[in-house]
C-alpha positions in Angstrom: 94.0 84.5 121.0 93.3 83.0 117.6 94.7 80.6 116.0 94.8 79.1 112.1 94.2 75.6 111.5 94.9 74.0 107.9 93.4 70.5 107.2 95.1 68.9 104.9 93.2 69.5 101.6 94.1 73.2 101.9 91.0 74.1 104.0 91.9 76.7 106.3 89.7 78.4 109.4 90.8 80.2 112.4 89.6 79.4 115.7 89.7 82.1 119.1 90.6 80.2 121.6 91.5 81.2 125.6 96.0 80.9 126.5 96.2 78.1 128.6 93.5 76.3 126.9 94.0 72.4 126.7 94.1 70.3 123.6 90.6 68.6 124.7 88.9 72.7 125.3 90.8 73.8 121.8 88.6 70.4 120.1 85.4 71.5 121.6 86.0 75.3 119.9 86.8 73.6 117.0 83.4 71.7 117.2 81.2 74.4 118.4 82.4 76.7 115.3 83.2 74.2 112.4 81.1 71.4 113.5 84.0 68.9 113.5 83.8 66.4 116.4 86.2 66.3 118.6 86.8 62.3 118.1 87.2 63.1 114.7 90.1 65.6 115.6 93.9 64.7 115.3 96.1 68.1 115.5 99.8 69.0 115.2 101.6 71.5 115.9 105.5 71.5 115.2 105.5 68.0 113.7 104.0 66.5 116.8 100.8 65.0 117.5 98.8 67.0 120.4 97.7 65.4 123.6 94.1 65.9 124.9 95.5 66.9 128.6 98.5 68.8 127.3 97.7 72.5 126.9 99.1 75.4 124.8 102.1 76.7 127.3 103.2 73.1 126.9 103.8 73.0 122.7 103.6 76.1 123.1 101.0 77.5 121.0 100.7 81.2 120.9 98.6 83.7 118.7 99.0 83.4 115.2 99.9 80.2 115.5 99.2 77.3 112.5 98.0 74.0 113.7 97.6 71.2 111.0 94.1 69.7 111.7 93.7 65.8 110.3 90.1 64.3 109.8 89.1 60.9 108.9 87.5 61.9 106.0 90.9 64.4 104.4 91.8 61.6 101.9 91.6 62.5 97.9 88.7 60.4 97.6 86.7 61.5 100.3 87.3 64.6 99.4 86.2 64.2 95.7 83.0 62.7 96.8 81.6 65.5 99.1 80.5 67.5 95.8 79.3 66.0 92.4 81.5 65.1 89.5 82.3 69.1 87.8 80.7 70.9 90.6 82.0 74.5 91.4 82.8 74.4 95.0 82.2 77.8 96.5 83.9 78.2 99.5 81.5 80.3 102.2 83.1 82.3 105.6 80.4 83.6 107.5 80.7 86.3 110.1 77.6 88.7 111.7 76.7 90.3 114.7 73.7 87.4 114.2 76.4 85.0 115.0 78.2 86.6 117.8 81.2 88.6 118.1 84.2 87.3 116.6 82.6 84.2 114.8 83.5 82.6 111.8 81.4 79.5 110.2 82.9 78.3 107.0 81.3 75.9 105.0 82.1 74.4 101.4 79.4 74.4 99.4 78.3 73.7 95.5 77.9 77.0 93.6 74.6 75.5 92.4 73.4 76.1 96.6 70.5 78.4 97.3 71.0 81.6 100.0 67.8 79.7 101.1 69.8 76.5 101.5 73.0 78.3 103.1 70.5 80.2 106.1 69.6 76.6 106.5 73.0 75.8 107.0 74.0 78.0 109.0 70.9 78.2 111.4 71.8 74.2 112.0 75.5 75.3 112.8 73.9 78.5 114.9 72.0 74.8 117.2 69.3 76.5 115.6 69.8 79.6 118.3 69.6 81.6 114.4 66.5 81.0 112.5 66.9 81.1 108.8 63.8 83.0 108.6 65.0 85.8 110.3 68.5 86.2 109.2 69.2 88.5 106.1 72.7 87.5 104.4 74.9 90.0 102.6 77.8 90.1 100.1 79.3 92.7 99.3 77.0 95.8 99.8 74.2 93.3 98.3 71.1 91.2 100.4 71.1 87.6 98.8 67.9 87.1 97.6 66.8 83.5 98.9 66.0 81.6 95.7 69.1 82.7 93.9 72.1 80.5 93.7 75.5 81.0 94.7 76.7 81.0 91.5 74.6 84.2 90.5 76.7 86.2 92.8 80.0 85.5 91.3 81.7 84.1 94.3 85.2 83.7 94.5 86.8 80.6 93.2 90.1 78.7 93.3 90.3 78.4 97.2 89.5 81.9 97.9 86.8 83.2 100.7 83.3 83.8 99.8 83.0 86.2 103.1 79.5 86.8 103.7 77.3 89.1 106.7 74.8 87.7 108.6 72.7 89.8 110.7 68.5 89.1 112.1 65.9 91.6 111.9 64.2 93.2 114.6 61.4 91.4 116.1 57.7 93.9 116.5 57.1 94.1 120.7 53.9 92.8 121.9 50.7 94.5 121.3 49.6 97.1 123.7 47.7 96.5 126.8 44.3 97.9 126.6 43.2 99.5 130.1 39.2 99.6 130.9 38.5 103.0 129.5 39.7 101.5 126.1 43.5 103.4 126.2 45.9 102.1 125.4 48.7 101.5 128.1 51.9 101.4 126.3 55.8 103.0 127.3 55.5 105.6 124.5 53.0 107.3 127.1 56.0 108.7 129.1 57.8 111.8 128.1 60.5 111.7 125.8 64.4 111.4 127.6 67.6 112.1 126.3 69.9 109.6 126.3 73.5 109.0 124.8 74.5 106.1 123.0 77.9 105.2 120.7 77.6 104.5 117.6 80.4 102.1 115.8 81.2 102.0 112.4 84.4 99.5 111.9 86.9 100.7 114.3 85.6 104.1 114.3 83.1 105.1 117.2 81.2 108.5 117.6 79.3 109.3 120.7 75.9 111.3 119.8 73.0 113.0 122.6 69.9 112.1 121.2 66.2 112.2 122.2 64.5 108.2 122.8 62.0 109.1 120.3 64.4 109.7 117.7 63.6 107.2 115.0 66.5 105.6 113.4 66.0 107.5 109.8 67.1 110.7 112.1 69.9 109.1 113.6 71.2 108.7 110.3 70.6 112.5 109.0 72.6 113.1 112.6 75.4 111.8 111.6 75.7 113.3 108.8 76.5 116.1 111.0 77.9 115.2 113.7 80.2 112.5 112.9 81.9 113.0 109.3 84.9 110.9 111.2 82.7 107.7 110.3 83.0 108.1 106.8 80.1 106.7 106.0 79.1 105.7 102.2 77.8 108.7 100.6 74.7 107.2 99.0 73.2 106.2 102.3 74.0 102.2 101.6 74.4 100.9 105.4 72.1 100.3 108.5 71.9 100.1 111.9 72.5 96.6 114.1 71.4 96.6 117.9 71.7 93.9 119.8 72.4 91.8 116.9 69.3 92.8 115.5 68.2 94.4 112.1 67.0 98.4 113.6 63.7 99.3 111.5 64.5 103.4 109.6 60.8 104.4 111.2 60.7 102.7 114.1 62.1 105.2 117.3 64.9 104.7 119.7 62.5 103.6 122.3 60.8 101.3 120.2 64.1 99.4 120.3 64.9 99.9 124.0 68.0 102.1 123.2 69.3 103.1 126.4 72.2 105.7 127.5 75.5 103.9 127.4 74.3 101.9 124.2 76.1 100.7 121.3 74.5 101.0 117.7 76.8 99.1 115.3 77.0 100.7 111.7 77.5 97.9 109.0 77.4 98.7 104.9 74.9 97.6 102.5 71.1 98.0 102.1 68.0 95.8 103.9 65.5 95.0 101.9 62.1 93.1 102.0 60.7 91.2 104.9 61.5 88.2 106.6 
């Protein structure tokens, strides 16, 4: 279930956490998405300060609820010194199949920060399971260029979300094996298969039969077709994620060891450039 927790400068994050979870397991989510440790931790929930050994049937905390999270450093002049004197602060939610599903990481940052900076960030709240150098960031139907600023993407201000996409691109498989007579030994050898796989766009799923040597540019003149439920954009601005990876237009099915029963996600905007 998720739940919303408010510090008490306004901040505000929510947090999935299991029913029956205890107070202690509800501070280690907490720390494993926001990076808050859990000694630095002091909830409450209904005017009452939660025990570490109590757990949610007890206060009872249920989804939806708000819990007011308290850290050592939520005074007005703690607060004031995290960013310079005048700086915009640019508040950042990201979410991506990079990150896993269901995700949030939301971090405050001066609007004068680099995407460069903020894929540094985040690959250091990822326990560096994310490198930066793979992960392309969107806004909007836009890739953040690295050595822009926030600023130049006219984030929202005034305590609203900045909600951003992360996704990584698809890394090349190793070379081909090279048998004695100098062929190469490699899986595209076989004979082509058909296979079925779902493809998701939001809530909306569409199963297509496709050949494994499809590549991905004629998955996406399939749909076209065959599923106009999707309504996807009309000037061909969104691409494919498997397996929380980036899926290359020329490369084939195979290539990406699509299999039947598959899901290829569908997510708007446009990839550009390498990693």
């Amino acid at each position: 279930m998720e739940v919303t927790f408010e510090t008490t400068q306004g901040r505000r994050f929510m947090v999935e956490i299991w029913y029956l979870s205890t107070v202690r397991r509800i501070k280690e989510y907490i720390l494993k998405q926001e990076g808050i440790p859990v000694e630095s931790q002091r909830l409450f929930f209904q005017g009452k300060e939660l025990e570490d050994d109590r757990d949610t049937e007890h206060y009872p905390i249920v989804e939806g609820s708000h819990v007011l999270i308290v850290l050592p450093d939520d005074s007005p002049t703690a607060a004031a010194d995290r960013h310079a004197p005048g700086a915009v602060v640019v508040h950042v939610v990201a979410t991506g199949p990079a990150l896993g599903q269901g995700r949030r990481i939301v971090l405050e940052l001066d609007a004068s920060c680099t995407v460069a900076r903020l894929k540094e960030m985040l690959q250091e709240r990822t326990d560096e399971a994310v490198a930066a150098t793979k992960m392309s960031v969107f806004f909007g139907k836009a890739e953040m260029e690295d050595d822009k600023e926030l600023a130049q993407f006219n984030p929202p201000v005034d305590g609203m979300d900045m909600e951003v996409c992360v996704v990584v691109r698809q890394t090349p498989p190793p070379p081909a094996c090279i048998n004695g007579n100098g062929a190469a030994m490699v899986n595209n050898q076989r004979l082509q298969q058909r296979i079925s796989v779902e493809v998701k766009s939001g809530a909306k799923t569409a199963t297509l039969e496709v050949s494994d040597m499809d590549a991905v540019k004629e998955l996406r003149a399939e749909l076209g077709t065959a599923a106009p439920h999707l309504l996807l954009p009309n000037d061909g601005a969104y691409f494919f994620i498997y397996k929380q990876n980036v899926m290359e237009e020329d490369r084939t099915l195979r290539w990406h060891d699509v299999k039947t029963g598959d899901t290829i996600e569908i997510f708007n905007g446009r990839v550009t450039g390498g990693a």
